[in-house]
N, CA and C atoms as a LAMMPS dump frame, in Angstrom:
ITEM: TIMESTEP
0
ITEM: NUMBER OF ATOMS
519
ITEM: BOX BOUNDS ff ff ff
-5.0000000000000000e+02 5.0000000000000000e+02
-5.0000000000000000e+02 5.0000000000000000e+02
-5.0000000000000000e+02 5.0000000000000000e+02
ITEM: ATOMS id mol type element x y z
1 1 1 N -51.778 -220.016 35.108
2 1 2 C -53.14 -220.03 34.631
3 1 3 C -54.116 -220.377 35.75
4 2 1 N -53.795 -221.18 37.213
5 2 2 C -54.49 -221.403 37.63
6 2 3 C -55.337 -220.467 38.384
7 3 1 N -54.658 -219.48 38.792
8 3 2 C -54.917 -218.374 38.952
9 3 3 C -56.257 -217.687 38.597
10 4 1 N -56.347 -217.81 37.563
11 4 2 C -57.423 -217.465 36.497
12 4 3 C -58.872 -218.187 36.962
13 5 1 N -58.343 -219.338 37.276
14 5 2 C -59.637 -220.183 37.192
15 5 3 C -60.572 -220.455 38.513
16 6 1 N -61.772 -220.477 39.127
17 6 2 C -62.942 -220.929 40.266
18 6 3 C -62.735 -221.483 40.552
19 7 1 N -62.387 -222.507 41.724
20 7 2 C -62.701 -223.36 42.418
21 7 3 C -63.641 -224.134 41.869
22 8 1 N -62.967 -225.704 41.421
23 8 2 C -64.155 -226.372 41.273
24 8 3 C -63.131 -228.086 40.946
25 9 1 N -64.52 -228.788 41.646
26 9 2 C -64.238 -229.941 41.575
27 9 3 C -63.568 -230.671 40.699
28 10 1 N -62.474 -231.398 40.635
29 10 2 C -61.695 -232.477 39.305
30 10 3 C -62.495 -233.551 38.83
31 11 1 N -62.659 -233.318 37.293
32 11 2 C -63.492 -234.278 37.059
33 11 3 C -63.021 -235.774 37.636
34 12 1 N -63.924 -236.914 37.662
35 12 2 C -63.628 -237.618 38.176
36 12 3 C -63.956 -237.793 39.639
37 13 1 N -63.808 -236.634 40.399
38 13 2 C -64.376 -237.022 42.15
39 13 3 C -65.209 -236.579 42.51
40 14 1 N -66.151 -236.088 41.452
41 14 2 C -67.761 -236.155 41.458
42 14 3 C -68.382 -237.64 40.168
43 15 1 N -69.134 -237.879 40.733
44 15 2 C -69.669 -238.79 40.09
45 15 3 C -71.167 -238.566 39.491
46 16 1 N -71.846 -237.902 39.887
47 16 2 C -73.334 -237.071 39.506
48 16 3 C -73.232 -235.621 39.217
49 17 1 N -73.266 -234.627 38.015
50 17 2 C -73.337 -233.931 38.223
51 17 3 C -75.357 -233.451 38.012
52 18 1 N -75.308 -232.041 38.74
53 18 2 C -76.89 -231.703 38.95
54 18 3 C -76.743 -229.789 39.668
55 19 1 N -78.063 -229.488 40.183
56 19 2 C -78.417 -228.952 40.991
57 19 3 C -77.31 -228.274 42.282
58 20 1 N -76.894 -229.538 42.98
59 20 2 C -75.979 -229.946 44.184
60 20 3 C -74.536 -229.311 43.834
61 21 1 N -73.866 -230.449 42.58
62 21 2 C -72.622 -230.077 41.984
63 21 3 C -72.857 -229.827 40.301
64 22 1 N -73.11 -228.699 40.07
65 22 2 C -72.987 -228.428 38.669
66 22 3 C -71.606 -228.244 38.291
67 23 1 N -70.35 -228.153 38.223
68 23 2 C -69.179 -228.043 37.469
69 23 3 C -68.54 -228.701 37.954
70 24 1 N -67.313 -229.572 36.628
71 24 2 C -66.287 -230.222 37.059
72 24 3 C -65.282 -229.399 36.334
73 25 1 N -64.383 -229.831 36.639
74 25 2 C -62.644 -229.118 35.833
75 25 3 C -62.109 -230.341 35.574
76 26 1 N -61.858 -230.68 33.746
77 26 2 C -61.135 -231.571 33.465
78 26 3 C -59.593 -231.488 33.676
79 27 1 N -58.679 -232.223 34.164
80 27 2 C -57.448 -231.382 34.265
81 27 3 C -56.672 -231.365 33.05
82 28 1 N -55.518 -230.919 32.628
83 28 2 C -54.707 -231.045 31.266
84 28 3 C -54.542 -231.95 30.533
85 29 1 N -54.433 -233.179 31.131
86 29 2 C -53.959 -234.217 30.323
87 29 3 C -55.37 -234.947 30.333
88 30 1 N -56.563 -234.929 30.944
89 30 2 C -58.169 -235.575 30.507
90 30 3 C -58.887 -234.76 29.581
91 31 1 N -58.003 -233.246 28.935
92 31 2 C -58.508 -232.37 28.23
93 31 3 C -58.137 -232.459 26.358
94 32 1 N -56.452 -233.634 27.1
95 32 2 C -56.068 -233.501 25.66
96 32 3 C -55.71 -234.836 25.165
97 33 1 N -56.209 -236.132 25.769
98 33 2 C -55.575 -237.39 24.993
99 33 3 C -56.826 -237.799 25.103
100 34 1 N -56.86 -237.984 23.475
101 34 2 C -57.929 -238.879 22.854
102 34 3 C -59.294 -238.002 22.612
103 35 1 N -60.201 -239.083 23.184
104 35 2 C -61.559 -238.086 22.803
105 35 3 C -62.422 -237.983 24.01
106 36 1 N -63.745 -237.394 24.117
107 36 2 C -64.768 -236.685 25.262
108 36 3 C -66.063 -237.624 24.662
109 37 1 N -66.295 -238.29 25.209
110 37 2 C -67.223 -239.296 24.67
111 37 3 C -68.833 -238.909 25.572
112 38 1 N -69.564 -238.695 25.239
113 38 2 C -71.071 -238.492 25.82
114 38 3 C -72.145 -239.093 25.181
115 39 1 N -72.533 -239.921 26.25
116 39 2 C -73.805 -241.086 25.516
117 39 3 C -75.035 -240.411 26.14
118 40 1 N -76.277 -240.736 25.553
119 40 2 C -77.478 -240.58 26.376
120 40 3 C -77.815 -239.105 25.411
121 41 1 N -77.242 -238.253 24.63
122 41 2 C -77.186 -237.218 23.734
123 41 3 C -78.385 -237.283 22.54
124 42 1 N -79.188 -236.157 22.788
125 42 2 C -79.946 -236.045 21.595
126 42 3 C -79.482 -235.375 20.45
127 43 1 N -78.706 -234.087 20.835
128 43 2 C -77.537 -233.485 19.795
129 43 3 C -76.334 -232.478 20.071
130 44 1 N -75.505 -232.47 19.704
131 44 2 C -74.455 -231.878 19.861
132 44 3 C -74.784 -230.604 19.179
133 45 1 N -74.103 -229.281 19.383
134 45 2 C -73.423 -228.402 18.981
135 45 3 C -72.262 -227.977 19.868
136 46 1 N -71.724 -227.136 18.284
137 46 2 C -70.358 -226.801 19.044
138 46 3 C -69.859 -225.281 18.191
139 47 1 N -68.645 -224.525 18.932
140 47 2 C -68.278 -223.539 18.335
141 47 3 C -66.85 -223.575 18.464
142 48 1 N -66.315 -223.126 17.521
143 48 2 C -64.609 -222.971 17.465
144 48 3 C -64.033 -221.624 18.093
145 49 1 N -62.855 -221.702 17.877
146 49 2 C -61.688 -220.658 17.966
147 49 3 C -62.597 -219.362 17.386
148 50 1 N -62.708 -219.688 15.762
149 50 2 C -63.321 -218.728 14.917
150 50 3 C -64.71 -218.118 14.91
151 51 1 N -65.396 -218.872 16.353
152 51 2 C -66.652 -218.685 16.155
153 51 3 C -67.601 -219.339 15.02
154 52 1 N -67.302 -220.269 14.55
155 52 2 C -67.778 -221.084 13.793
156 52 3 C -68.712 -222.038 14.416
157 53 1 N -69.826 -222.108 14.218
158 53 2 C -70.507 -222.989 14.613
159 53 3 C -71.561 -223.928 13.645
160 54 1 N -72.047 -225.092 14.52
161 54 2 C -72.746 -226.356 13.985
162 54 3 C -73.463 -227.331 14.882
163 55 1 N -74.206 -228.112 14.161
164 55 2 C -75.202 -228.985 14.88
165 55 3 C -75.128 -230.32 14.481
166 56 1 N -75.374 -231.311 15.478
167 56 2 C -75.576 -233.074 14.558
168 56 3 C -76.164 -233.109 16.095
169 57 1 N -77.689 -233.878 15.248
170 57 2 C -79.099 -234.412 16.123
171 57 3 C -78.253 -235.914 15.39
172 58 1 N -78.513 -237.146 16.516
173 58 2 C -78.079 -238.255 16.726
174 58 3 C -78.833 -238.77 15.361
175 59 1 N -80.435 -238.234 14.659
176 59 2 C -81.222 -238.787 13.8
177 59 3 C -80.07 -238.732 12.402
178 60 1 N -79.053 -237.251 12.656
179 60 2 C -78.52 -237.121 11.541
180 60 3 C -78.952 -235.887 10.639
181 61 1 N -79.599 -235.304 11.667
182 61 2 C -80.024 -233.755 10.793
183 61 3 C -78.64 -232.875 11.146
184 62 1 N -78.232 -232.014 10.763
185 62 2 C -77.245 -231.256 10.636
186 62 3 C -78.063 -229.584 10.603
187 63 1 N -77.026 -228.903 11.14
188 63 2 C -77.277 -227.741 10.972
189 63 3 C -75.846 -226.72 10.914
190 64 1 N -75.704 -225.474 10.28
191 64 2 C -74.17 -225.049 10.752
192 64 3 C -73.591 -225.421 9.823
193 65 1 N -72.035 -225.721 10.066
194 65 2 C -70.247 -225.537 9.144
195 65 3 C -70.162 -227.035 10.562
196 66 1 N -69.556 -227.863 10.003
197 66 2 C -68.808 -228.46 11.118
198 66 3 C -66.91 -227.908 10.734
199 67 1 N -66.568 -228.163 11.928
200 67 2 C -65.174 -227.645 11.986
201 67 3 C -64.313 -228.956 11.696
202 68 1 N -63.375 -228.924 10.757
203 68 2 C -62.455 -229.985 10.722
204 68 3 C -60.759 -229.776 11.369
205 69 1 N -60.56 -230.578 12.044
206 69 2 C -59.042 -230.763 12.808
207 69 3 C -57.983 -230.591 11.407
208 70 1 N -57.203 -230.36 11.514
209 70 2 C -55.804 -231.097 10.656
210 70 3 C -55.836 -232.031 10.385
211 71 1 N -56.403 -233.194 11.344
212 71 2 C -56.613 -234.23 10.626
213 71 3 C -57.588 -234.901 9.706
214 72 1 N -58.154 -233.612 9.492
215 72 2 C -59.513 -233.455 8.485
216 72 3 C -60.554 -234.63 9.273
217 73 1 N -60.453 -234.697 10.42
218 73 2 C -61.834 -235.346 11.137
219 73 3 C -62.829 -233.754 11.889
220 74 1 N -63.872 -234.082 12.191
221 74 2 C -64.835 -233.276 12.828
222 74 3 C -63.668 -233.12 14.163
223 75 1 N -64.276 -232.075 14.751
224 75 2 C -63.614 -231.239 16.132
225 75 3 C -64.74 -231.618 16.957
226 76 1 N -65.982 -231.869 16.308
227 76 2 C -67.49 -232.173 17.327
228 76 3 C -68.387 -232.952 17.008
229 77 1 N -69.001 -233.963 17.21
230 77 2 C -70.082 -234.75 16.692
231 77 3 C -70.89 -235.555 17.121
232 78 1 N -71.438 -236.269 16.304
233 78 2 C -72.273 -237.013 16.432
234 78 3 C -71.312 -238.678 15.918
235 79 1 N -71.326 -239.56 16.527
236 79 2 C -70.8 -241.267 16.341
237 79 3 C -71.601 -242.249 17.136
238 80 1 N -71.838 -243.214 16.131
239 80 2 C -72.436 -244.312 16.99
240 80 3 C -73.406 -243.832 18.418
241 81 1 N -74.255 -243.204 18.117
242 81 2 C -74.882 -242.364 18.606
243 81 3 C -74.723 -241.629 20.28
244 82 1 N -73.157 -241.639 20.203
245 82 2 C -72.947 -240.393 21.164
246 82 3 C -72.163 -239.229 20.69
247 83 1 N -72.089 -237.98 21.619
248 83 2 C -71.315 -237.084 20.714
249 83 3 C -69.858 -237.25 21.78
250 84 1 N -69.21 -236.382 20.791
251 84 2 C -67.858 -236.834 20.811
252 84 3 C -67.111 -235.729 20.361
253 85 1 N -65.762 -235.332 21.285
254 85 2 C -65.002 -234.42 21.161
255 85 3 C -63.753 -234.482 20.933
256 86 1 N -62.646 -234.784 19.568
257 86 2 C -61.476 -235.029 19.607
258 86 3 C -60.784 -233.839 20.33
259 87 1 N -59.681 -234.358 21.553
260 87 2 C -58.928 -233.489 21.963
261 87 3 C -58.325 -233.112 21.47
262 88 1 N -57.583 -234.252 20.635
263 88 2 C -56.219 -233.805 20.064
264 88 3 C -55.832 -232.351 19.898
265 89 1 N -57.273 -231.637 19.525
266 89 2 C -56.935 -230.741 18.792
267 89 3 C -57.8 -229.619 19.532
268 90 1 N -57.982 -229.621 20.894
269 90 2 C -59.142 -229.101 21.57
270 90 3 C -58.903 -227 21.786
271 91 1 N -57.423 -227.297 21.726
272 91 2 C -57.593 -225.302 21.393
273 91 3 C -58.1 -224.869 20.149
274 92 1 N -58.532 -225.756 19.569
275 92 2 C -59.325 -225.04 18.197
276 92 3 C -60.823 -225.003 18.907
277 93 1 N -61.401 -225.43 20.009
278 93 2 C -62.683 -225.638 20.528
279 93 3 C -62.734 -223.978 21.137
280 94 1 N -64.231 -223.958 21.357
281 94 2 C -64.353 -222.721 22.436
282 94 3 C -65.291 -223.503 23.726
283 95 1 N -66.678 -223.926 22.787
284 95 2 C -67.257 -224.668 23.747
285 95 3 C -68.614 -225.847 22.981
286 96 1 N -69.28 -226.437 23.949
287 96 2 C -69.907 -227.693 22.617
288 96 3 C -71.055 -227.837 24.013
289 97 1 N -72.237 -228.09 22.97
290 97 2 C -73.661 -228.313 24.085
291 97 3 C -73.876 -229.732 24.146
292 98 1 N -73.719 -230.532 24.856
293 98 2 C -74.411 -231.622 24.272
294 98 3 C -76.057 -231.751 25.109
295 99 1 N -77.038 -231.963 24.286
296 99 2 C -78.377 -232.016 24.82
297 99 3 C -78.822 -233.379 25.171
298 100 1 N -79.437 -233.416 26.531
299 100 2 C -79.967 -234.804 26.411
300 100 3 C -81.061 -235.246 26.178
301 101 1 N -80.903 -236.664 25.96
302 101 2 C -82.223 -236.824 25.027
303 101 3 C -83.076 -237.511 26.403
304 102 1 N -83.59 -238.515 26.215
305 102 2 C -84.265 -239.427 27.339
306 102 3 C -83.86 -240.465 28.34
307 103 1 N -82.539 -240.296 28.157
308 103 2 C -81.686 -240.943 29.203
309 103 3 C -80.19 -240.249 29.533
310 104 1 N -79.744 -241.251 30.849
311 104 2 C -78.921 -239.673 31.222
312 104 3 C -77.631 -240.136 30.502
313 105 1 N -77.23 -238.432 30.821
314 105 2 C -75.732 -237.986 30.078
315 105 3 C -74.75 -239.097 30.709
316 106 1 N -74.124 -239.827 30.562
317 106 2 C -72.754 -240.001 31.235
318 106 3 C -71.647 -239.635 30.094
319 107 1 N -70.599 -239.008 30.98
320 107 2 C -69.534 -238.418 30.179
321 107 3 C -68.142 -239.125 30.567
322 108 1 N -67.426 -239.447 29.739
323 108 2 C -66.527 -240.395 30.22
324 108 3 C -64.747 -239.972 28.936
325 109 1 N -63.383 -239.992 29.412
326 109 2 C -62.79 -239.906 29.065
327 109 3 C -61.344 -241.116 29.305
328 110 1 N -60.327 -240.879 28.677
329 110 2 C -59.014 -241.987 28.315
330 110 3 C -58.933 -242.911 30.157
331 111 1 N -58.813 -242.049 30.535
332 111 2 C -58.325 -242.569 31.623
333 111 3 C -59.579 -243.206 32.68
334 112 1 N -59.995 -243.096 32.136
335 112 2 C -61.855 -244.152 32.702
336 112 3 C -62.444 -243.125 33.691
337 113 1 N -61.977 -241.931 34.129
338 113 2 C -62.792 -240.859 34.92
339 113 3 C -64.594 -240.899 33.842
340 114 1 N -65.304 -240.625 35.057
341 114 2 C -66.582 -240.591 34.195
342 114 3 C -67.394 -239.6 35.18
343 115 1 N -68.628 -239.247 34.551
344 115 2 C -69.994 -238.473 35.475
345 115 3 C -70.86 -238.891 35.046
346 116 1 N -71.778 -238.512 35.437
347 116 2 C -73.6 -238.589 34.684
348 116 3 C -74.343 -237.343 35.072
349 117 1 N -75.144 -237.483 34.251
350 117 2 C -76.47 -236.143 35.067
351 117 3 C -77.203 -236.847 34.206
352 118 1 N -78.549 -236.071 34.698
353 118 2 C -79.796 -237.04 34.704
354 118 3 C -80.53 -236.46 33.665
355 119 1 N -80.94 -237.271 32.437
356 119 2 C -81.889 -236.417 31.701
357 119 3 C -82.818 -235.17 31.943
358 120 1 N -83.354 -235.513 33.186
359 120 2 C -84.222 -234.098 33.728
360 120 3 C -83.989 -234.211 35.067
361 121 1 N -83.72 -232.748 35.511
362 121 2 C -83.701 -232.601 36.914
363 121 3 C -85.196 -232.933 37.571
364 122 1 N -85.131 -232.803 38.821
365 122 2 C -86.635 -232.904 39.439
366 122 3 C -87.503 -232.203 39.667
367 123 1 N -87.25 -230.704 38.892
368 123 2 C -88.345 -230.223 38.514
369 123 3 C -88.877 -230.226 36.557
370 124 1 N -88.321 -231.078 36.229
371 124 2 C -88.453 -231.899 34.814
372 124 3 C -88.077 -231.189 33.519
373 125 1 N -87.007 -229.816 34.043
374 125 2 C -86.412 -229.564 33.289
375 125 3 C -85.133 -230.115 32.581
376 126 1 N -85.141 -230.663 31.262
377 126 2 C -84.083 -231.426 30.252
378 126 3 C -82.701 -230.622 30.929
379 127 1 N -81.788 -231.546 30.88
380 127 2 C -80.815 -231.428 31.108
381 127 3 C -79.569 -230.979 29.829
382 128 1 N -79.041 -230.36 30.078
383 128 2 C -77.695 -229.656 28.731
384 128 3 C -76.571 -230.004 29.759
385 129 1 N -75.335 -230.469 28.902
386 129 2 C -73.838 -230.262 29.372
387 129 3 C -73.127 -229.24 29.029
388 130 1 N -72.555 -228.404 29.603
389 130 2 C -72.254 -226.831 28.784
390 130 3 C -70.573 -227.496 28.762
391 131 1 N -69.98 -227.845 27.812
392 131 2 C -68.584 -227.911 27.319
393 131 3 C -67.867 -226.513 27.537
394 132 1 N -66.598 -226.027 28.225
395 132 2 C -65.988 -224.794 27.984
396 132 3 C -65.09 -224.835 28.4
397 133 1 N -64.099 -224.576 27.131
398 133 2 C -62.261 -224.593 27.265
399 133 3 C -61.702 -223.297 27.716
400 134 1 N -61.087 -223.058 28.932
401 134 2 C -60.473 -222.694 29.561
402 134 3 C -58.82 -222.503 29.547
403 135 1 N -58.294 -221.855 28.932
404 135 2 C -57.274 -222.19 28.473
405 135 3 C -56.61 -223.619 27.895
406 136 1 N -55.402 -224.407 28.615
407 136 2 C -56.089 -225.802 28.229
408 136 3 C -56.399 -226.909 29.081
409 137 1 N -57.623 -226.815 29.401
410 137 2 C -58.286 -227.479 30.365
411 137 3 C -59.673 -227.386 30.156
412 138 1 N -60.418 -227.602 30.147
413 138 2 C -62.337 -228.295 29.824
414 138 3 C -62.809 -228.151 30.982
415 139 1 N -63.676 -227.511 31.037
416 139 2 C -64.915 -227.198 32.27
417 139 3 C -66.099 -228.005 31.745
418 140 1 N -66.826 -229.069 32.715
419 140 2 C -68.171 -229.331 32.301
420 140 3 C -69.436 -228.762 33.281
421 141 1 N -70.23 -227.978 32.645
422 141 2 C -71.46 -227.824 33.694
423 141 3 C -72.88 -227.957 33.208
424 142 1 N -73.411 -228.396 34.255
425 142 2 C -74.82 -229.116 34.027
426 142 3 C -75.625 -227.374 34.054
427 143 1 N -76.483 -227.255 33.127
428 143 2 C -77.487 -226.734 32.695
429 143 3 C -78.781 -227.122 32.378
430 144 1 N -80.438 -226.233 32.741
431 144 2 C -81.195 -226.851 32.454
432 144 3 C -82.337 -226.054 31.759
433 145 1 N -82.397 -226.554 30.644
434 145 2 C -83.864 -225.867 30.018
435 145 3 C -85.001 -226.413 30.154
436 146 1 N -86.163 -225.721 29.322
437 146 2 C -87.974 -226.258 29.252
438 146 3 C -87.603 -227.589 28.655
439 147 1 N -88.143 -228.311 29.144
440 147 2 C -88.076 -229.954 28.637
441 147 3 C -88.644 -229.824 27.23
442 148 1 N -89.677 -229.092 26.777
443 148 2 C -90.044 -228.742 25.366
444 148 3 C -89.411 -228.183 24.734
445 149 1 N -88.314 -227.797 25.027
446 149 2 C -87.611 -226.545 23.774
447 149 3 C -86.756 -227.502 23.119
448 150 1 N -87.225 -227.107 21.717
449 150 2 C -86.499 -227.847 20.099
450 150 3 C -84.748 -227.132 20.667
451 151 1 N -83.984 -228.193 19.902
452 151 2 C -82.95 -227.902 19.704
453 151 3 C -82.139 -226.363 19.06
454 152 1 N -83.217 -225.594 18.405
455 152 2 C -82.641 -224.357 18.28
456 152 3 C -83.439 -223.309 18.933
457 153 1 N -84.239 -223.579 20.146
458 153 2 C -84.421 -222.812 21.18
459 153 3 C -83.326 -222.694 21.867
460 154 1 N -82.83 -224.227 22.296
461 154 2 C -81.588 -224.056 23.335
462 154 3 C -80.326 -223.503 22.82
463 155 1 N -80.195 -223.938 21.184
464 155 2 C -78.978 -223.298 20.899
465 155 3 C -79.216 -221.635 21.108
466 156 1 N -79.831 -220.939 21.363
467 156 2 C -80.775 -219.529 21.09
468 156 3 C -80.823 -219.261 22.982
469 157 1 N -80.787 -220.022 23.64
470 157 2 C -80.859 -219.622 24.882
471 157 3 C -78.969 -219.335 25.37
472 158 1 N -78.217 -220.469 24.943
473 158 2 C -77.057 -220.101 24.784
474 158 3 C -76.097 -219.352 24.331
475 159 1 N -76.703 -218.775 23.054
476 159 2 C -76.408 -217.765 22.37
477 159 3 C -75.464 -218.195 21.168
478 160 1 N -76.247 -219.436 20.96
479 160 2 C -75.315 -220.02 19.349
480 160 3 C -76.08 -219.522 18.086
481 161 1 N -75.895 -219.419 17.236
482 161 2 C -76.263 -218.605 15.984
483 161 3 C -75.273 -219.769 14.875
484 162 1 N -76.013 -220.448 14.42
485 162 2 C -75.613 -221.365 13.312
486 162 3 C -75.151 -220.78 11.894
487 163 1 N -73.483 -220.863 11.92
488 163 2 C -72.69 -220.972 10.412
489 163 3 C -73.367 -220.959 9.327
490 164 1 N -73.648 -219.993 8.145
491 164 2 C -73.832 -221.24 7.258
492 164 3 C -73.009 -221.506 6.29
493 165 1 N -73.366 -222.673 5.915
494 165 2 C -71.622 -223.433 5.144
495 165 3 C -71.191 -222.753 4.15
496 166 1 N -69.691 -222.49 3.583
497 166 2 C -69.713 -221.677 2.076
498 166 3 C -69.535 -223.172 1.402
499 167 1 N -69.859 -222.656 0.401
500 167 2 C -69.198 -223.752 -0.818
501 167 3 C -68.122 -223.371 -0.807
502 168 1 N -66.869 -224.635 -1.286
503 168 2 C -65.768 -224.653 -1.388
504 168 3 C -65.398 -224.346 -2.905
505 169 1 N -66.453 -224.636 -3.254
506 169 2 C -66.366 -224.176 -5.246
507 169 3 C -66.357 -222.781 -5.464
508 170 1 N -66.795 -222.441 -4.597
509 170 2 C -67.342 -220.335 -4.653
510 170 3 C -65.886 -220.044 -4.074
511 171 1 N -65.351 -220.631 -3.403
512 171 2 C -64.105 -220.576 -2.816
513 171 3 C -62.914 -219.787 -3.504
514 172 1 N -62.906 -220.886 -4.131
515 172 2 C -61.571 -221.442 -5.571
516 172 3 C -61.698 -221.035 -6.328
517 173 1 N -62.635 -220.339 -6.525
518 173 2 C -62.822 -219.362 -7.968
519 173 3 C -61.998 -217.605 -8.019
């Protein structure tokens, strides 16, 4: 598989990402034990295997289907107001935005590897983390939009298009 993949830094031996170093490569085992923890987040989205997608703003607005693991927990979210990515189950992922809000991203996983990027670069465009699974391994790269654009501009610049939920009653019938 490696084959497949760019040249790019292991997470962990960058410590800022930006401008300079936009991508890290999580390696296999920082991709799949435990969870992807990101503080400093105004809201998450994310999309599955299925193309399923969803939203959680830290306030608690929702938008989308959230995806549930096997273990009937979220695959993407919003907690204690960072978002958060269970690995366990991360080939059900495709990829997950997290947006920042007014302070910076730091992203941090099991084994205490961490980064940051900065709420806004220095030309004061808001900062995005672009999440993207790679076979099984996690790419993170710093992205940057209009510091004004609402949360479904950016999902719309990315090219997310929000689920909408079925009922499970319409289901079963």
């Amino acid at each position: 598989m490696s084959e497949r993949l760019f040249p790019a830094p292991d997470f962990g031996s960058v410590r800022e990402l930006g401008e300079a170093n936009p991508v890290v490569r999580l390696n296999a085992r920082q991709s799949a034990i435990g969870s992807l923890l990101v503080t400093g987040v105004r809201s998450v989205a994310w999309e599955d295997q299925q193309l399923t997608t969803g939203a959680l703003h830290v306030d608690g607005h929702k938008a989308g289907t959230a995806v549930l693991t096997p273990g009937n927990r979220p695959l993407a979210g919003v907690q204690d107001g960072a978002g958060i990515v269970s690995l366990r189950h991360v080939r059900l992922l495709r990829r997950v935005l997290f947006v920042a809000g007014e302070t910076p991203l730091t992203v941090g996983v099991f084994d205490g590897a961490a980064a940051a990027l900065a709420a806004r670069n220095h030309a004061g465009l808001r900062s995005v983390l672009y999440l993207g699974r790679v076979g099984a391994v996690l790419e993170l790269r710093a992205e940057f939009v209009p510091a004004d654009a609402s949360d479904a501009a950016i999902w719309a610049i990315f090219g997310f298009t929000m689920t909408t939920p079925l009922d499970q009653r319409v289901l079963l019938r």
